[in-house]
BAKEGU-630088 format. One line per 3 residues: number of its first residue (from 1); their letters; for each residue x negated, y, z of N, C-alpha, C, O. Coordinates in pm, whole numbers, plus 50000, padded with zeros to 5 digits. Layout:
<atoms>
NUM> a> X Y Z X Y Z X Y Z X Y Z  ... $
</atoms>
This chain:
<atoms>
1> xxx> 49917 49880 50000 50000 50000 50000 49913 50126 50000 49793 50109 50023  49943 50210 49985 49905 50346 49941 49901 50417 50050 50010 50425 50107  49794 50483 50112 49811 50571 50226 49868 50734 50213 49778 50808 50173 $
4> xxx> 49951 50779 50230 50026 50819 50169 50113 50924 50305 50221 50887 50351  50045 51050 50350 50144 51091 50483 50285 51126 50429 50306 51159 50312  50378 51118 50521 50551 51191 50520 50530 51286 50480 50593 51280 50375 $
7> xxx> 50485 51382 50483 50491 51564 50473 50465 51579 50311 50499 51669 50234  50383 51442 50286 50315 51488 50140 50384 51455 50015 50355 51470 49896  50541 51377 50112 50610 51305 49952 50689 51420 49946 50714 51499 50036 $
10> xxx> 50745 51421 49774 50869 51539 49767 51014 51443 49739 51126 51476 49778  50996 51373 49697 51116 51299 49671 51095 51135 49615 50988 51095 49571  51198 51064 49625 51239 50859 49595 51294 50841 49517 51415 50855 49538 $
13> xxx> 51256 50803 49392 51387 50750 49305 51388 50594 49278 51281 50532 49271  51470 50552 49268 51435 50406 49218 51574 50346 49139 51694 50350 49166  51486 50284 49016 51560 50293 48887 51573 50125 48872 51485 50051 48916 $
16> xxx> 51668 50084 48818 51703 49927 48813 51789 49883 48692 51887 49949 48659  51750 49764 48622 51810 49699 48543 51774 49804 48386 51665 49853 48357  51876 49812 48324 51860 49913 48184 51781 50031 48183 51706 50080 48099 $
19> xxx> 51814 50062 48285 51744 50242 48329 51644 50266 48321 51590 50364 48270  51566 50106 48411 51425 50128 48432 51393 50041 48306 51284 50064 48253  51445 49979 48269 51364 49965 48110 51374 50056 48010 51278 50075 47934 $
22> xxx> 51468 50111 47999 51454 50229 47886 51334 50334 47902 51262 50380 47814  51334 50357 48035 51240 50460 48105 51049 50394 48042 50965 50447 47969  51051 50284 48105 50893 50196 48148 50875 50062 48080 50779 49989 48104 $
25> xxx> 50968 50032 47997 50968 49957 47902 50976 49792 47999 50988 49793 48122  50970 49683 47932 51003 49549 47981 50909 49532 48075 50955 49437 48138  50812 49561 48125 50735 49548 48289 50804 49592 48378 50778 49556 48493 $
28> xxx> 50910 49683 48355 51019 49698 48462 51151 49652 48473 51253 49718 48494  51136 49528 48456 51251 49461 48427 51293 49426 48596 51408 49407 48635  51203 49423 48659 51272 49384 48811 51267 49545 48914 51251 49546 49036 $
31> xxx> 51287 49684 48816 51302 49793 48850 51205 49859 48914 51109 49795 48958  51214 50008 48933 51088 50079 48921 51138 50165 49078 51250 50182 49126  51028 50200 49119 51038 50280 49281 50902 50402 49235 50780 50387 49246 $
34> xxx> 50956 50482 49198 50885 50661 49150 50894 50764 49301 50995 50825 49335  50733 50761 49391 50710 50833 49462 50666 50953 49406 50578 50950 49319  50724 51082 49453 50646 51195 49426 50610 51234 49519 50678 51229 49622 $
37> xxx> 50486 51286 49512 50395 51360 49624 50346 51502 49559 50340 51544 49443  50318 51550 49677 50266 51724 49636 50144 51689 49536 50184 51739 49430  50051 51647 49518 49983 51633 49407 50036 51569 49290 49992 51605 49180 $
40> xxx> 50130 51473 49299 50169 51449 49171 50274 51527 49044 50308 51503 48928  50307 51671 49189 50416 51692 49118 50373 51814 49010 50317 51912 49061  50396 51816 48860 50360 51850 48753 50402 52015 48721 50512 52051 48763 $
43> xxx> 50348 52079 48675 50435 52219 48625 50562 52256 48607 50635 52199 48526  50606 52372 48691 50754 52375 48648 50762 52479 48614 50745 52558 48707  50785 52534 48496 50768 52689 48439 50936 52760 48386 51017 52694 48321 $
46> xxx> 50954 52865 48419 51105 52920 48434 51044 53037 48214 51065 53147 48163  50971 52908 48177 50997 53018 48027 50958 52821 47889 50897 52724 47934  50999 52824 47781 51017 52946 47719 51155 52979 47730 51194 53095 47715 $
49> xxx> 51238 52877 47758 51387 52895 47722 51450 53070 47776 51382 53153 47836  51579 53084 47738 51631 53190 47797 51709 53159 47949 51721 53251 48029  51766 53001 47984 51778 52994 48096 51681 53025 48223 51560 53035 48204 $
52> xxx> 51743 53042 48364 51595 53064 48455 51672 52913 48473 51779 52869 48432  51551 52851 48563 51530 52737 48597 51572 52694 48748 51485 52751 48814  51601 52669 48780 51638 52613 48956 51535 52602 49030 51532 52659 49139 $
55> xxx> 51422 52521 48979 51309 52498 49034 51226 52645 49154 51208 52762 49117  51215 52627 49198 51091 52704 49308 51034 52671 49383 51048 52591 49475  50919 52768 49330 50744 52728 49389 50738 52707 49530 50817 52765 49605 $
58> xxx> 50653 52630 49570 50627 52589 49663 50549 52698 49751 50471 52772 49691  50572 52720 49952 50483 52812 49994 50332 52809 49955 50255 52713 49952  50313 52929 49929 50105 52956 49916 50102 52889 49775 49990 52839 49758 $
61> xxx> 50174 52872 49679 50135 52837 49550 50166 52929 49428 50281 52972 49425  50082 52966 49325 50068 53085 49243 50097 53036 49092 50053 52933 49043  50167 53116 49039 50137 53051 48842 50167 53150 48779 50239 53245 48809 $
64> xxx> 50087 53116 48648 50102 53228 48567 50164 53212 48427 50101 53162 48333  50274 53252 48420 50351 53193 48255 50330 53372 48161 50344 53490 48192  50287 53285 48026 50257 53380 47960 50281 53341 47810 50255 53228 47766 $
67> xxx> 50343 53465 47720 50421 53370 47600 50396 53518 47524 50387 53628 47579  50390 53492 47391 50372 53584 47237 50519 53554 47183 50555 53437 47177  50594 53643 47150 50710 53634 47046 50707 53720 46925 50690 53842 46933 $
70> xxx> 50720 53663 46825 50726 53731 46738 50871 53755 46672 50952 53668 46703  50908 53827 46611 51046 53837 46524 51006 53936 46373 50890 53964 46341  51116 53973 46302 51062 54037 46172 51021 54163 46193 50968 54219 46097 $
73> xxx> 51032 54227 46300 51047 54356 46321 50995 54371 46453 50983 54487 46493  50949 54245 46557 50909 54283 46664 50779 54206 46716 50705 54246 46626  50731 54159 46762 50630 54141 46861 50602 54181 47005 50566 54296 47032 $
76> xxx> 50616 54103 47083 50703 54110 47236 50549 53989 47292 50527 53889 47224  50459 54021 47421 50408 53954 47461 50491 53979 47641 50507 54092 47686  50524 53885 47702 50634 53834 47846 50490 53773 47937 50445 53663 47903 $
79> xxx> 50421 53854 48054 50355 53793 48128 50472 53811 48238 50547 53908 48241  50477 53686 48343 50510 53632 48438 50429 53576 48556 50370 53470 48542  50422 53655 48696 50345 53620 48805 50442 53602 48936 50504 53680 49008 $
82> xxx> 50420 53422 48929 50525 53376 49078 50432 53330 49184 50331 53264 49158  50465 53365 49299 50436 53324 49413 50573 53265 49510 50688 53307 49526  50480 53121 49573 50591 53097 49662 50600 53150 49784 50492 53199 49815 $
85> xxx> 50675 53161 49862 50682 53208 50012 50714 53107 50105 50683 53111 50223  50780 53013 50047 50829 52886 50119 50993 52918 50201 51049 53023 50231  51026 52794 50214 51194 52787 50319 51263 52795 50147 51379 52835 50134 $
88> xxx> 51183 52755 50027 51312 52765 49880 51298 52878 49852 51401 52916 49795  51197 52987 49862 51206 53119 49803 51091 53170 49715 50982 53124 49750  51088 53229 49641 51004 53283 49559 50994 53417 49562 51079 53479 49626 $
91> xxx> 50873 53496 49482 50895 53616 49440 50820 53603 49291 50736 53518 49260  50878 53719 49199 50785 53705 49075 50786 53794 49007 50901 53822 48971  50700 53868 48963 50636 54003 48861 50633 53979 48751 50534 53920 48707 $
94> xxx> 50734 54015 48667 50720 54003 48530 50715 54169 48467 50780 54272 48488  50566 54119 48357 50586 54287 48237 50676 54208 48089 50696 54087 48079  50706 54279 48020 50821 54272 47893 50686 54417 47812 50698 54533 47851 $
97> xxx> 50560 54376 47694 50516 54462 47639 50518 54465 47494 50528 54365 47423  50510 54546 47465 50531 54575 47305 50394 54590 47236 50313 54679 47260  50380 54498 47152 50234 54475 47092 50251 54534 46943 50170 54518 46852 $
100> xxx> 50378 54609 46938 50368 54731 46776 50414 54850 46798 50396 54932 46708  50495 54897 46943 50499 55054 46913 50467 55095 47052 50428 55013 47135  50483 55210 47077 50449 55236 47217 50630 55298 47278 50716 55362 47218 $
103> xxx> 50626 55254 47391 50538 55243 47500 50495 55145 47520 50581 55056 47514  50370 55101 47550 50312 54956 47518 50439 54840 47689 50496 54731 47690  50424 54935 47778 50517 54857 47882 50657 54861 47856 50723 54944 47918 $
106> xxx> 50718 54779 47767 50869 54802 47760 50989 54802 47891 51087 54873 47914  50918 54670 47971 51029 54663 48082 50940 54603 48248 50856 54514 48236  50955 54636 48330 50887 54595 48435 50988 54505 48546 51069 54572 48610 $
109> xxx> 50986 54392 48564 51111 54341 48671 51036 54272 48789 50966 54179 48749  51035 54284 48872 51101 54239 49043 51178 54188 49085 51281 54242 49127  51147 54030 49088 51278 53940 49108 51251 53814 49205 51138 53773 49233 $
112> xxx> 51356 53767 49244 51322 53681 49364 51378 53626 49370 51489 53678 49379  51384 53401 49373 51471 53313 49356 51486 53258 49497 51388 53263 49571  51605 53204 49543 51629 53165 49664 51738 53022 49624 51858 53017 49597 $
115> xxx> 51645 52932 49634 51744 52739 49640 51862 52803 49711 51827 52903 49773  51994 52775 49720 52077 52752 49774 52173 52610 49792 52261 52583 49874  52110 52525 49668 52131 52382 49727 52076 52293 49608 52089 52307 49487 $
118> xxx> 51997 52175 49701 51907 52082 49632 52029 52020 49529 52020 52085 49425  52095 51960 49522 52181 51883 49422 52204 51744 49485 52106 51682 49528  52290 51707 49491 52319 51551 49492 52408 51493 49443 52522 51540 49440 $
121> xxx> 52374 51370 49390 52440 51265 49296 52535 51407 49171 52463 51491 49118  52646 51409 49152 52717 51487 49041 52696 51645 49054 52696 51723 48958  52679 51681 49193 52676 51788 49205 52526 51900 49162 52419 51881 49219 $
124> xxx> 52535 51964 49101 52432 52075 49056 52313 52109 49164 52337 52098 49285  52172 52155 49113 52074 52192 49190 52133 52332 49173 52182 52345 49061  52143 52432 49244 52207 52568 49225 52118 52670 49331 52099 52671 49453 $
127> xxx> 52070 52768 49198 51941 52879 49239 52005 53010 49227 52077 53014 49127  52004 53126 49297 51999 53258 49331 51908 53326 49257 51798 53280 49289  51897 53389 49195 51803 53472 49105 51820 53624 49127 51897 53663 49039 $
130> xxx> 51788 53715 49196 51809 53854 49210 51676 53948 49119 51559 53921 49145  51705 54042 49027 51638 54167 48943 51639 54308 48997 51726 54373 49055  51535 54333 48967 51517 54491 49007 51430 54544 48897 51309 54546 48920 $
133> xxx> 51482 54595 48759 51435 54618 48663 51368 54802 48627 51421 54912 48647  51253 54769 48575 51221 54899 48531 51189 54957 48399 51072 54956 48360  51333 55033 48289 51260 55028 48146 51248 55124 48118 51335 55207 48144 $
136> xxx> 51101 55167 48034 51077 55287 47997 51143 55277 47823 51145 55195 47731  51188 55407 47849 51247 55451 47679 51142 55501 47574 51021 55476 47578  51195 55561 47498 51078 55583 47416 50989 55728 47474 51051 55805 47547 $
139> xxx> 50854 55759 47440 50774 55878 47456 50839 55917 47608 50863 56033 47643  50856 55838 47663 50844 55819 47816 51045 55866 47870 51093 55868 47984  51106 55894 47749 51205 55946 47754 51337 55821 47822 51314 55710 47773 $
142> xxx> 51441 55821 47903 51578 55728 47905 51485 55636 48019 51460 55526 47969  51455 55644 48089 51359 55542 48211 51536 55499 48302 51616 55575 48356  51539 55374 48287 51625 55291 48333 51596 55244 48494 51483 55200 48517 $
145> xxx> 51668 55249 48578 51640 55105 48703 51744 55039 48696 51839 55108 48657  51765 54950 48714 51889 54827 48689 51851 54754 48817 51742 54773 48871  51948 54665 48866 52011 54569 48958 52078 54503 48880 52153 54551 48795 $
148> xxx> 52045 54322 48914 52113 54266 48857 52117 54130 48948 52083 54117 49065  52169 54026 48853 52205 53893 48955 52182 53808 48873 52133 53849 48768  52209 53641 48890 52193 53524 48801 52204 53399 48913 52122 53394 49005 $
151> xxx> 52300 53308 48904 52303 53220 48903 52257 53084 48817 52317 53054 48714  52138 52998 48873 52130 52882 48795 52145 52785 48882 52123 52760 49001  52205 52721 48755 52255 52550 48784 52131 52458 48717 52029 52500 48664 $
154> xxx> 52179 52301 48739 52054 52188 48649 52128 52042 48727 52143 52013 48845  52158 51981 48618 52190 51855 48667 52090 51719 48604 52083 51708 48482  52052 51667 48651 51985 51501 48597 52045 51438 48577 52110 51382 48665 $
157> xxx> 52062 51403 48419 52119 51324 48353 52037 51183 48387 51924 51198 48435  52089 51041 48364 52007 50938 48287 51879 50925 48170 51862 50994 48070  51833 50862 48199 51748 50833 48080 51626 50928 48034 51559 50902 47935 $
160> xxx> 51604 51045 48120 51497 51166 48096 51611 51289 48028 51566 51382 47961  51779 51273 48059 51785 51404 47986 51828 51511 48092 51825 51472 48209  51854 51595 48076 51903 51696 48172 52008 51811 48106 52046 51821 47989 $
163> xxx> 52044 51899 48232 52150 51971 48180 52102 52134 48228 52037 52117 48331  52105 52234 48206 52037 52385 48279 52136 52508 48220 52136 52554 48105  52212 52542 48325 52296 52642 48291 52296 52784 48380 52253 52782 48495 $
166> xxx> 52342 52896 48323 52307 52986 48352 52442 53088 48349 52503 53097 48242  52488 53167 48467 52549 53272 48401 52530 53381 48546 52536 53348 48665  52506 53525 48484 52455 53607 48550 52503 53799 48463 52560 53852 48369 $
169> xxx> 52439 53819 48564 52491 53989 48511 52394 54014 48392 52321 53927 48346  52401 54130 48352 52320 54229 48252 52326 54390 48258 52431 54440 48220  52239 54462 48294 52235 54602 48248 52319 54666 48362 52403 54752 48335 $
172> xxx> 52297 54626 48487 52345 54703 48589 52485 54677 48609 52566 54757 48656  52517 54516 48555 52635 54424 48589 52730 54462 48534 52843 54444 48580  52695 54553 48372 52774 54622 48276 52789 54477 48167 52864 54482 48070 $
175> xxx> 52753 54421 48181 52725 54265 48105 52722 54130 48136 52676 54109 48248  52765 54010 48060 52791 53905 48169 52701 53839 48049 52730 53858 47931  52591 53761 48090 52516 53679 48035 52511 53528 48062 52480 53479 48170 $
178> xxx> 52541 53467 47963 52576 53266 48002 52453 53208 47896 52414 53277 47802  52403 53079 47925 52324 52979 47918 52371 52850 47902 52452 52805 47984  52331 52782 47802 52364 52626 47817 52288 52568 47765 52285 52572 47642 $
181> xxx> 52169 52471 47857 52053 52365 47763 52094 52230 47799 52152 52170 47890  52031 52205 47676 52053 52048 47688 51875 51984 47698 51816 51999 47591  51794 51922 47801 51671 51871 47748 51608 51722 47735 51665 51615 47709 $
184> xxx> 51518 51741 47753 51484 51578 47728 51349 51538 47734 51272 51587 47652  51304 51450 47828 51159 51451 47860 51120 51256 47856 51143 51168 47938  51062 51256 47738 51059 51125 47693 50962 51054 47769 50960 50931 47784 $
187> xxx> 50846 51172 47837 50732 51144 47882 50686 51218 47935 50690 51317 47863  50628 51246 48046 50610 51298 48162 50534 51436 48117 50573 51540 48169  50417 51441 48012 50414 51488 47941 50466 51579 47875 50427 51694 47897 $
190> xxx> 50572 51554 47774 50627 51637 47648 50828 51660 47706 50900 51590 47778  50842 51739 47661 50985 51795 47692 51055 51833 47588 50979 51890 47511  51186 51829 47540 51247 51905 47430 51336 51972 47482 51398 51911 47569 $
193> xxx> 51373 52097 47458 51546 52143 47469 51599 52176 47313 51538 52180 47206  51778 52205 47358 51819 52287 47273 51914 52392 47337 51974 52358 47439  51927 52482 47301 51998 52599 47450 52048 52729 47344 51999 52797 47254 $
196> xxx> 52212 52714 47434 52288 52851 47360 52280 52947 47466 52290 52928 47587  52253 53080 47388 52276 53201 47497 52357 53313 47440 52369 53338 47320  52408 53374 47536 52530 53459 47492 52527 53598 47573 52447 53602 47667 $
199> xxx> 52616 53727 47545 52601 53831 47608 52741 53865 47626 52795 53830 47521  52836 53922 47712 52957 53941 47657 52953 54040 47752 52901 54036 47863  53048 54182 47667 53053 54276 47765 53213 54330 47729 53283 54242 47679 $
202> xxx> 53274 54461 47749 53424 54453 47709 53449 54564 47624 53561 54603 47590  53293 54636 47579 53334 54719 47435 53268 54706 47336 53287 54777 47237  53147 54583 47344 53112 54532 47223 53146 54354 47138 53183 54259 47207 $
205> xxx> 53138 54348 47078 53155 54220 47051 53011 54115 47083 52897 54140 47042  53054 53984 47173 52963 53922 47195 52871 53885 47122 52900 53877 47003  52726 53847 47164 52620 53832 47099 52623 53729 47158 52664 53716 47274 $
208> xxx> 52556 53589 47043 52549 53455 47058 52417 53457 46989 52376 53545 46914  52345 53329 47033 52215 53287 46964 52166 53115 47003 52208 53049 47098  52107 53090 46942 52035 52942 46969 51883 52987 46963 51823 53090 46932 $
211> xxx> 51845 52844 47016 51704 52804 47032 51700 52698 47033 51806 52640 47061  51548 52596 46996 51512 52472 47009 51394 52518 47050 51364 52634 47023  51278 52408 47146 51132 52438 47183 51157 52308 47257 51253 52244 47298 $
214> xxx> 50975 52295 47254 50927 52170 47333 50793 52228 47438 50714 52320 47415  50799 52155 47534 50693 52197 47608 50602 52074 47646 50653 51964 47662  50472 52095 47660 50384 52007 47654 50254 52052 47770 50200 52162 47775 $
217> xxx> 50223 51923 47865 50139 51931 47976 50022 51914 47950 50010 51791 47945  49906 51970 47925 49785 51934 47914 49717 51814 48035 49665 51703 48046  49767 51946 48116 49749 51891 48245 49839 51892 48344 49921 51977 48310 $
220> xxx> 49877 51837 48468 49948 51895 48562 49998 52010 48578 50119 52029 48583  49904 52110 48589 49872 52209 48597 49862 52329 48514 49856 52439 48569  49860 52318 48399 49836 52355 48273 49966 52309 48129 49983 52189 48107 $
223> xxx> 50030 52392 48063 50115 52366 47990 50132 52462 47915 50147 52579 47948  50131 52398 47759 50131 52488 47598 50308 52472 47641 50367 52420 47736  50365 52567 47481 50524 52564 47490 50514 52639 47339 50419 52705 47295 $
226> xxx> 50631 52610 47278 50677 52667 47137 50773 52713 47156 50827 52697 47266  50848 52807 47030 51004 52769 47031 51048 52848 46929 50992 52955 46906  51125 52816 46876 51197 52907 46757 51351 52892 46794 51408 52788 46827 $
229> xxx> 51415 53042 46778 51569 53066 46795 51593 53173 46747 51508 53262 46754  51755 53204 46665 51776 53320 46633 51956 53360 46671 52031 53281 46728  51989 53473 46633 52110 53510 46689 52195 53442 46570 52166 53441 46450 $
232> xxx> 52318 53381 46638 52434 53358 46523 52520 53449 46516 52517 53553 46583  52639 53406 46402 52739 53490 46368 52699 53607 46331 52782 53693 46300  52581 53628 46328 52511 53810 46256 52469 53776 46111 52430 53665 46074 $
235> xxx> 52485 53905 46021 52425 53899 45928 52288 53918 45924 52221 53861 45837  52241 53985 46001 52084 54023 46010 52026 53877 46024 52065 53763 46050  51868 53972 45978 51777 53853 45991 51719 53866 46090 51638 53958 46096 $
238> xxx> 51739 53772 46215 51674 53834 46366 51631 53718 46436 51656 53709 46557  51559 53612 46365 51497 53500 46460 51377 53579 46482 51330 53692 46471  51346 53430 46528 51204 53435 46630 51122 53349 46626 51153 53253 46556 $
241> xxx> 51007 53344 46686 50910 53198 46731 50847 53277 46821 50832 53400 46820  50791 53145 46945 50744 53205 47042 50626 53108 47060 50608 52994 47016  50564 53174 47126 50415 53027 47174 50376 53057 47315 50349 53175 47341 $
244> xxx> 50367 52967 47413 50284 53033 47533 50233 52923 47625 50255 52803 47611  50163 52981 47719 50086 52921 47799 50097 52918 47942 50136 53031 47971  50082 52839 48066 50168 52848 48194 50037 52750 48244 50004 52640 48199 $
247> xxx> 49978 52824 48346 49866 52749 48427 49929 52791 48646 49970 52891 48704  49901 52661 48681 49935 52650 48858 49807 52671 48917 49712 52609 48870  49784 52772 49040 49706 52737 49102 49731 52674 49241 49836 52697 49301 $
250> xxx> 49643 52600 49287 49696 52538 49438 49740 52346 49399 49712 52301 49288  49792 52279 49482 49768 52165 49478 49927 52137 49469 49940 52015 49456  50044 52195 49471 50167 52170 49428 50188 52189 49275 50298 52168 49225 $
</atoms>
């Protein structure tokens, strides 16, 4: 047996009959028992998708998610800096910069996730997400502060797929913003989603869009990500592709 202290596991699963063969192939035919421990447990990064994620960092642990978007008309680089605090809470510094016009800082946010409940069996992992936004307008002109909110959900499907939903304010709770992914992680490794996002407010007509992206672990610790999505129901031409990079420091 594995020496192995209490404090250091995070969670037990144990998979039997079909499950665990689909999962680990015919060596698990008499079912599989998956310990996680604070070192085993792998990157959890709240980008590229447009949902936020449920997940939060662990106390005294740091990461840095960082992503390039391009569109026909834009170029958008999104750095992201989380720290955990511990008791399920986070804090995290994100810049929003513009890599073709100025003001090179488009948006500055201050935001902070708080678990409000782990999930069990049918019921949802469900996260608190609070914003404190700062956007500069153009030639320093229209400087915004916003308050905002977000609820996320995430359920575990069978078989490596999952479910990540989202609905939350926009623009000083002048806007109601919803989320729906579908993903899929064949291998501990590599991840796929596909995810609708939407904007709805009550004097414009809603804005809808898709995305697909996969994310991929180098290491534990370390993780590339793609993604291409564009808005539907518009005539414009307004996709995207994105690429980025997400490194952990610390041993969670």
């Amino acid at each position: 047996m594995l020496n192995i202290e209490n404090e250091d596991i995070i969670g037990l699963n144990v998979y039997n009959g079909s499950t665990a063969i689909a999962l680990y192939g015919n060596a698990a035919v008499n079912g599989v028992i998956i310990l996680t421990t604070k070192r085993a447990n792998p990157i959890n990064t709240d980008r590229p998708d447009q949902s936020e994620g449920t997940y939060v960092m662990h106390k005294g642990s740091f990461q840095i998610e960082n992503g390039v978007q391009l569109g026909k008309e834009s170029a958008e680089n999104d750095l992201m800096l989380r720290y955990g605090l511990g008791s399920g809470t986070e804090v995290r510094l994100e810049g929003d910069f513009n890599l073709r016009e100025r003001p090179l800082l488009e948006e500055l946010t201050l935001s902070a996730k708080k678990r409000l409940f782990k999930g069990k069996g049918r019921l949802p992992e469900i996260t608190l997400v609070g914003y404190a936004e700062y956007e500069e307008g153009m030639g320093g002109a229209d400087r915004q502060y916003m308050l905002d909110a977000c609820l996320a959900f995430a359920n575990d499907l069978p078989v490596g797929f999952g479910l990540a939903y989202n609905i939350g304010s926009v623009d000083y709770f002048k806007a109601l913003k919803a989320t729906f992914e579908v993903n899929y992680s064949p291998m501990w490794r590599v991840a796929f989603f596909g995810e609708y996002f939407g904007q709805y407010t009550s004097t414009d007509k809603p804005a809808h869009g898709l995305d697909f992206g996969v994310q991929y672990l180098i290491t534990r610790k370390c993780q590339v990500d793609a993604v291409w999505g564009r808005n539907i129901y518009s005539n414009e031409a307004n996709g995207f592709v994105a690429v980025g990079f997400s490194y952990r420091f610390g041993e969670w």
